[in-house]
C-alpha positions in Angstrom: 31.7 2.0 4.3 29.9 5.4 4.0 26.8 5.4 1.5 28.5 6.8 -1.2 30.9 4.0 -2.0 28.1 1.3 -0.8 25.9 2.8 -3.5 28.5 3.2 -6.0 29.7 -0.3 -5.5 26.4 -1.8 -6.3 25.6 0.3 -9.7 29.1 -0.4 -10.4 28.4 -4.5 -10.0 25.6 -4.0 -12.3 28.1 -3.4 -15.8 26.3 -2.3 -18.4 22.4 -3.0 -16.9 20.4 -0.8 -14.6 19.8 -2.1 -11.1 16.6 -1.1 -10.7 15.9 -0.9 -14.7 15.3 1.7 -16.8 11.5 2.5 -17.2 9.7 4.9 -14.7 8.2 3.1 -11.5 4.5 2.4 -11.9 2.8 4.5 -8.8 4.8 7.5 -10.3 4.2 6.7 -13.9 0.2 6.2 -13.2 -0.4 9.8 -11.7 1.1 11.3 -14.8 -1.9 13.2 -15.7 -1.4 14.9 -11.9 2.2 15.5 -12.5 2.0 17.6 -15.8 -0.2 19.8 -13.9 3.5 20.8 -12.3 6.4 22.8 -14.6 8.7 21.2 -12.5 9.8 18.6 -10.3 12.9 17.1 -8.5 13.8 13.6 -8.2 16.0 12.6 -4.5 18.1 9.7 -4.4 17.5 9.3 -8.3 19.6 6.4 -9.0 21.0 5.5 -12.3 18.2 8.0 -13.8 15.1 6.0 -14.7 12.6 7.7 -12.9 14.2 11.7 -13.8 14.5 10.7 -17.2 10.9 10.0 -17.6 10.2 12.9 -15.8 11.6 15.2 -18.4 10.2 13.6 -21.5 6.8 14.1 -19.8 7.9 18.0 -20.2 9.2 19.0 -16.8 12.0 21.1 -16.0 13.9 18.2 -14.1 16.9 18.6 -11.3 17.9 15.2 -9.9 19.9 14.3 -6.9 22.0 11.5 -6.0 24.7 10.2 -3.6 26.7 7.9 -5.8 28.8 9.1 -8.6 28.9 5.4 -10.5 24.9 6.3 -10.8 24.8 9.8 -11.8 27.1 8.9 -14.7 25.0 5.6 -15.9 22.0 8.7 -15.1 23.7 10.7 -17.3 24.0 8.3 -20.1 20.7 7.5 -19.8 19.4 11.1 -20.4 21.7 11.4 -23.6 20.4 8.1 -25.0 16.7 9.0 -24.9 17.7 12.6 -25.7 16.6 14.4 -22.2 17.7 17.0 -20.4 18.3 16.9 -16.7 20.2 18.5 -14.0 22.2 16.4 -12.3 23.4 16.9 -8.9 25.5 14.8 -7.2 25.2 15.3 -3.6 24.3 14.1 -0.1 20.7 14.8 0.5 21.1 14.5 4.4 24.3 16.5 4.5 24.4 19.4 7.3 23.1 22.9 5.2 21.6 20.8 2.1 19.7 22.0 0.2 21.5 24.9 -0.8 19.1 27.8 -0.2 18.5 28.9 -4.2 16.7 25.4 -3.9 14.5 26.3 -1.2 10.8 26.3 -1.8 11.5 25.2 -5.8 9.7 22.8 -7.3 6.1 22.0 -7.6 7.5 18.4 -7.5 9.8 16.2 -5.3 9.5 12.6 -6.0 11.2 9.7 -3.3 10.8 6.6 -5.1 12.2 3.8 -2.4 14.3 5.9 -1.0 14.0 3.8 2.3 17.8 3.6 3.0 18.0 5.2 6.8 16.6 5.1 10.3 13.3 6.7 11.8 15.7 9.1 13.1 17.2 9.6 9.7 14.3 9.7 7.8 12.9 12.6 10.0 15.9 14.7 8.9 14.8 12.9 4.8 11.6 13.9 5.2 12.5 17.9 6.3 14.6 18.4 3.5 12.1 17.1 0.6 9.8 19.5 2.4 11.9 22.5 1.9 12.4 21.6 -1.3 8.7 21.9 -2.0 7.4 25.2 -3.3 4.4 26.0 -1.4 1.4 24.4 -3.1 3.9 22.0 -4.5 3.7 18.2 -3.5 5.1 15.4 -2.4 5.5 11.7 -3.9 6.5 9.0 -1.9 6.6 4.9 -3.3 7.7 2.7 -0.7 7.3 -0.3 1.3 5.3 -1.6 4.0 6.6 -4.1 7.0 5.1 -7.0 5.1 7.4 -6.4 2.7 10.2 -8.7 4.7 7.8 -11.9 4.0 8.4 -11.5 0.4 12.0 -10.2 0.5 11.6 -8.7 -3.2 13.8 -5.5 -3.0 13.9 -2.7 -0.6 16.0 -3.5 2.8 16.3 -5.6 5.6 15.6 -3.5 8.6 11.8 -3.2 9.3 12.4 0.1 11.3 13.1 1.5 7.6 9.9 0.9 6.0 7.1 2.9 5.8 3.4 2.4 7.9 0.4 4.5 7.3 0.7 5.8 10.5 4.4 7.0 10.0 3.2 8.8 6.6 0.2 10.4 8.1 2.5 11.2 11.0 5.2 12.8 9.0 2.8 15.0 6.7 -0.2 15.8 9.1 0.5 19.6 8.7 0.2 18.9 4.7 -3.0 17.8 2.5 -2.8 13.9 2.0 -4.1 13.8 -1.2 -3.6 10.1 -1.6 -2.1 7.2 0.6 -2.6 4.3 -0.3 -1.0 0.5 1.0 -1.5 -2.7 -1.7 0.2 -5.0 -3.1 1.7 -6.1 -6.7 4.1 -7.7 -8.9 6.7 -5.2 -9.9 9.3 -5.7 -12.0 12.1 -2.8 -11.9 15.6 -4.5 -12.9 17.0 -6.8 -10.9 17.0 -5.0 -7.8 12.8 -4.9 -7.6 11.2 -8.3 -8.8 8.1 -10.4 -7.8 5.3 -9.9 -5.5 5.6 -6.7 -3.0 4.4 -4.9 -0.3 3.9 -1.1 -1.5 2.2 2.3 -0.3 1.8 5.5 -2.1 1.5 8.9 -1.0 0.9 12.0 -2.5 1.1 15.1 -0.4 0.3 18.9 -1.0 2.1 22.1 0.8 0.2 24.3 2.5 0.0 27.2 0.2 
């Protein structure tokens, strides 16, 4: 089963509710002062639209992308119902020649909210593109989680080689200006997929201008 039609199936299971809700996830939503310092900002592996949506009503130009066509639709709906605009892409961020190059170097944004769905290998390749997304002076967002995360088995997957360290984030954007990184824990509650205590780090990340 190739992601596409995983992820589909499981918005799809969901009906008429939002997996992972449909509020803004809290690291993102609490650096919104930071983020309206940008015009505009792109959202990878968006989901059903909760954290793009937000995005625009802060005032950003907003272009999200997302494998699953079940979620860019419920996105979609989303964006109509709280009366947003945003540019929907439905696309495979690790495909061979994505990004396209007119979104090279775009956006003062890119924001990966747990987007912790493939290998170290993989998420070299993950990390690459949302890079050349960036426009330079632009940054980087990343919420994720931390190995400890498999005690509470809260959301987020199974395989500990997908989740995030310090050391892999300061790894992976040495060559940038780590504005923030930061490991904790909290209770989150984002739908059903993301409930109860968890295991989280935050980055924020500035291109080299």
């Amino acid at each position: 089963m190739n992601q596409e039609t995983t992820w589909s199936k499981r918005y799809r299971d969901a009906g008429d509710d939002y997996l992972f809700g449909t509020e803004p996830n809290r690291f993102l939503a609490h650096r919104l002062d930071l983020l309206q310092g940008g015009r505009d900002a792109l959202s990878v592996a968006d989901g059903e639209g909760r954290n793009s949506v937000w995005l625009a009503e802060q005032g950003l130009a907003v272009t999200a992308v997302e494998i699953s066509s079940v979620a860019v639709e419920k996105a979609r709906r989303l964006a109509a119902g709280r009366n947003t605009e945003v540019g929907f892409i439905q696309a495979d961020m690790l495909a061979p020649g994505w990004p396209p190059a007119e979104l090279h170097d775009a956006f003062d944004w890119v924001i990966g909210i747990f987007i912790q769905f493939v290998d170290p290998a993989w998420r070299e390749r993950q990390f690459e593109v949302m890079k050349q997304l960036t426009r330079p002076g632009g940054r980087i967002l990343l919420q994720g989680y931390t190995p400890k995360q498999l005690e509470y088995r809260t959301g987020g997957p199974s395989a500990v080689e997908n989740l995030y360290t310090r050391e892999d984030l300061l790894d992976a954007f040495g060559d940038w200006q780590i504005e923030e990184l930061v490991d904790y824990e909290d209770e989150i509650a984002e739908g059903a997929g993301h409930k109860g205590r968890s295991a989280l780090i935050g980055l924020v990340a500035r291109k080299p201008a």
